[in-house]
C-alpha positions in Angstrom: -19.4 -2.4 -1.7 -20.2 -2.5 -5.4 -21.7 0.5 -7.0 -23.7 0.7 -10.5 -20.7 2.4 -11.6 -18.2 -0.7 -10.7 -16.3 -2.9 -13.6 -16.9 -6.4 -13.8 -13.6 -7.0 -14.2 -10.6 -6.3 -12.0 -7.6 -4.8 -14.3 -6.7 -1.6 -15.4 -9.0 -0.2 -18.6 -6.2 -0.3 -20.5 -5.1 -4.2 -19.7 -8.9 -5.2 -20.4 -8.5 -3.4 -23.7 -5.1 -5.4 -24.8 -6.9 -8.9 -23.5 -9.8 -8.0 -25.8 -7.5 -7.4 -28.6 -5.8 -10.7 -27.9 -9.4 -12.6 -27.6 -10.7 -11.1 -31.1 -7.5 -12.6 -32.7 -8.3 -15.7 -31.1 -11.9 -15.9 -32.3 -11.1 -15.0 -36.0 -8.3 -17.6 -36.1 -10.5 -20.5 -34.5 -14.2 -19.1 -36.0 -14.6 -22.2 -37.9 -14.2 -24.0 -34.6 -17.1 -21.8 -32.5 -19.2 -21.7 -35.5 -19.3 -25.1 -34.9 -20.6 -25.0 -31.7 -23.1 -22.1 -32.5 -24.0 -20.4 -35.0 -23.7 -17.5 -33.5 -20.3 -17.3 -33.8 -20.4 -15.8 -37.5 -18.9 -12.9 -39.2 -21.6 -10.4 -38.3 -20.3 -11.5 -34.8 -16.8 -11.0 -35.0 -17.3 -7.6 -37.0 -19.7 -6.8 -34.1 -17.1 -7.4 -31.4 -14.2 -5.2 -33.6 -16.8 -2.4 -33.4 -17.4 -2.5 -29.9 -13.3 -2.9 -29.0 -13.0 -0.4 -31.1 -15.3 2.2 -29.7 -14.6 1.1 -25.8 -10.7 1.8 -27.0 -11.6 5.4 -27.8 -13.9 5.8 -24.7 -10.9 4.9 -22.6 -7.9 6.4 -24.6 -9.3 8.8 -27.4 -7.3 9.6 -30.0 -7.7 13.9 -30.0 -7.1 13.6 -26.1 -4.0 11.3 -26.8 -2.6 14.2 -28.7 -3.5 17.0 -26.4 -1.6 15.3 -23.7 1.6 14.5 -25.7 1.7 18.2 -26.6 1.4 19.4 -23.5 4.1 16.7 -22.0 6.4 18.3 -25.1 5.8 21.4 -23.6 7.3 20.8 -20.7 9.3 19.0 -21.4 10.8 22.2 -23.6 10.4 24.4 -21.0 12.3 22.4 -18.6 15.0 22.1 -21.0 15.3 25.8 -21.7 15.8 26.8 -18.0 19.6 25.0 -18.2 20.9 27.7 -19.5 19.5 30.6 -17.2 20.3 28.3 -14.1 23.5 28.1 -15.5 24.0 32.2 -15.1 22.0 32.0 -11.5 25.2 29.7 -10.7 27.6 31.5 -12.1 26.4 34.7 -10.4 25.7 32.7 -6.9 29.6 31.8 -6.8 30.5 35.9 -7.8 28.9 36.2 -4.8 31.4 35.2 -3.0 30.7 35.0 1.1 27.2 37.4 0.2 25.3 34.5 -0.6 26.0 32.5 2.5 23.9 28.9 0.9 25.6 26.6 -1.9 24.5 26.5 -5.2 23.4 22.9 -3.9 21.0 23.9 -1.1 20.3 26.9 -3.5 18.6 24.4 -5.2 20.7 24.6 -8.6 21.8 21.1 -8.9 18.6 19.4 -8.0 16.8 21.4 -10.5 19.6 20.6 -13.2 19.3 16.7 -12.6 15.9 16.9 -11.9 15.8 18.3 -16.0 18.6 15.7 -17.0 15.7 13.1 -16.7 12.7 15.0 -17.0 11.3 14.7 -14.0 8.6 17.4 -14.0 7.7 16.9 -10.4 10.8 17.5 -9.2 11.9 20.3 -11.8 8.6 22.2 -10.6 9.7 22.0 -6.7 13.3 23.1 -7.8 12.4 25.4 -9.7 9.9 26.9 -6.7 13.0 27.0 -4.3 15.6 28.5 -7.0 13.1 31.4 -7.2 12.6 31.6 -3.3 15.9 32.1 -3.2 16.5 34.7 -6.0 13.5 36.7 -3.9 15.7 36.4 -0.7 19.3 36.9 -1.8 18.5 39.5 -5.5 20.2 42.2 -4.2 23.5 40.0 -3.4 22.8 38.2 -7.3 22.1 41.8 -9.2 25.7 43.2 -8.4 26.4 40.1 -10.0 24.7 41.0 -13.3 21.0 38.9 -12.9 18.6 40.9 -14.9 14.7 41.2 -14.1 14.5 39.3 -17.4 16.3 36.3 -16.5 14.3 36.0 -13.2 10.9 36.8 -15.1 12.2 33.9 -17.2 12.4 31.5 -14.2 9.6 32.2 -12.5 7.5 31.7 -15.8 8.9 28.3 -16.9 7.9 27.6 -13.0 4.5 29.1 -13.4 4.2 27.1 -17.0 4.8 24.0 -15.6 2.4 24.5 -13.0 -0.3 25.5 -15.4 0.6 22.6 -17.8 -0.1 20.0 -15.2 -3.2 21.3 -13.8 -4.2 21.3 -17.9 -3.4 17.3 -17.7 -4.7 17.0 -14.6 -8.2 18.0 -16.0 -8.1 16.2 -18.7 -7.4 13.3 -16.9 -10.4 13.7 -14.6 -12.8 14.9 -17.1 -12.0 11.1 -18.9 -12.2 9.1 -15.8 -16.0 10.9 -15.2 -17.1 9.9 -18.8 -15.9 6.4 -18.4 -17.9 6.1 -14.8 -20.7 7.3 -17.0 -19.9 4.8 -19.8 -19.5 1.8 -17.6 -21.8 -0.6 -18.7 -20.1 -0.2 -21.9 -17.4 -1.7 -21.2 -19.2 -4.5 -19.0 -21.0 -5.0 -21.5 -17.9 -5.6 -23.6 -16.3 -8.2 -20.6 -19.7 -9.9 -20.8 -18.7 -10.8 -24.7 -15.0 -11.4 -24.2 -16.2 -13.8 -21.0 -18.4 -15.5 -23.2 -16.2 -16.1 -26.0 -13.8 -17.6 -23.1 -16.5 -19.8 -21.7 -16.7 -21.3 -25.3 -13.2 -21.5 -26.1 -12.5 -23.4 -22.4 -15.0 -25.8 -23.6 -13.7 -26.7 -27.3 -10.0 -26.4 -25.9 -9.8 -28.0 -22.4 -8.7 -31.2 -22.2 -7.5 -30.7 -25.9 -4.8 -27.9 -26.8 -3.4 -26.6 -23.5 -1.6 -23.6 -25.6 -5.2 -22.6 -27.2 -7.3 -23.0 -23.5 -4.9 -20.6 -21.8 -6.0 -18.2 -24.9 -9.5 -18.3 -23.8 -8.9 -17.8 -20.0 -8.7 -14.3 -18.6 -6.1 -14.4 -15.9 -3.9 -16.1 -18.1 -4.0 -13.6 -20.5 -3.7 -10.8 -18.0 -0.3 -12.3 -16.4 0.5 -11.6 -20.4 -0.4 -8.1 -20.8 1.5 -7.4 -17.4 4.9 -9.3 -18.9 4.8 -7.4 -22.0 3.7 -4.2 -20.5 7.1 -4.7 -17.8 9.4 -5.5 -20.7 8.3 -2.4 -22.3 8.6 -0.7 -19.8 12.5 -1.8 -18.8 13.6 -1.2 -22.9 12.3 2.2 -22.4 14.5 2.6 -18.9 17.4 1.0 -21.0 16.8 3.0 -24.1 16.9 6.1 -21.7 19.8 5.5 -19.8 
């Protein structure tokens, strides 16, 4: 059931934004071509459209928020990296423990959280973390003969209590953007309504014509595009990570 809120096109905000980048090269190459055909299709035009792309692009991805949410990612990223160490001594201290402790460092939940850091996987570093400090609750006396200070376990339960905070912060973010973009809607339909008009020309100068140029001007072409370059991206970063 469509709602006044709904898009007029069916792709992520993001892919609509690359196919519109992709269409406004497309015009300005072959301008001379749709001026042509109307003149419309002028300069004031084209700078119209690179105003509007540009404007939808910060409506969906702004710039300051951008920032905000690499900084916090950093962060926690940081903090997860600075917990090796102090799980490190929880170890050491769990195997001291001899037959007190009667869970391995494994089900402890030592290693988990280690890997889980190794390839910063905040979701899983959080729920580690959560168990390692269960655990440090349920077996300190057995870990203190051992040497673990308040500090260090202070120092594990706030990198847990960080985390958490640091996601609900993105979290929030995240939702504040998707309300202003339900509220910005027609924007951004309005912007479709360009890009499908611009295809409805291009289909009819092209078609029949220059097969390479008509696939240019035709949406779902250009989305199976975004998606290929958007997965090869995607595996070079996998690669370049592993």
């Amino acid at each position: 059931m469509e709602t006044k809120n709904s898009r007029d096109y069916s792709c992520k905000d993001i892919e609509f934004l690359v196919i519109c980048g992709f269409t406004l090269y497309s015009l300005k190459r072959d301008i001379s071509d749709f001026t042509k055909y109307s003149p419309k299709f002028n300069a004031v035009y084209v700078t119209g459209l690179e105003a509007d792309i540009a404007f939808a692009r910060e409506l969906v991805e702004p710039k300051s928020e951008l920032v905000l949410q690499k900084a916090i990612t950093n962060h926690m990223h940081g903090t997860m990296d600075d917990m090796l160490e102090p799980l490190k001594w929880v170890k050491g201290y769990i195997e001291m423990s001899g037959k007190g402790i009667q869970i391995s460092v494994k089900d402890f939940g030592i290693t988990e959280t280690r890997k889980a850091i190794e390839v910063q996987d905040v979701e899983a570093v959080q729920k580690g973390l959560h168990r390692v400090n269960t655990n440090i609750v349920h077996y300190k006396s057995y870990l203190v003969e051992q040497g673990l200070s308040d500090e260090l376990q202070a120092q594990l339960t706030a990198a847990e209590a960080s985390i958490i905070a640091d996601k609900q912060e993105q979290f929030e973010i995240s939702t504040k953007r998707k309300a202003i973009l339900q509220d910005n809607v027609g924007v951004l339909n309005a912007l479709f309504a360009k890009i499908a008009e611009i295809h409805k020309v291009g289909k009819i100068l092209f078609k029949g014509k220059d097969p390479v140029k008509l696939q240019e001007y035709t949406f779902q072409e250009l989305l199976k595009k975004v998606r290929r370059i958007s997965k090869a991206t995607e595996e070079a970063d996998k690669a370049a990570k592993a």
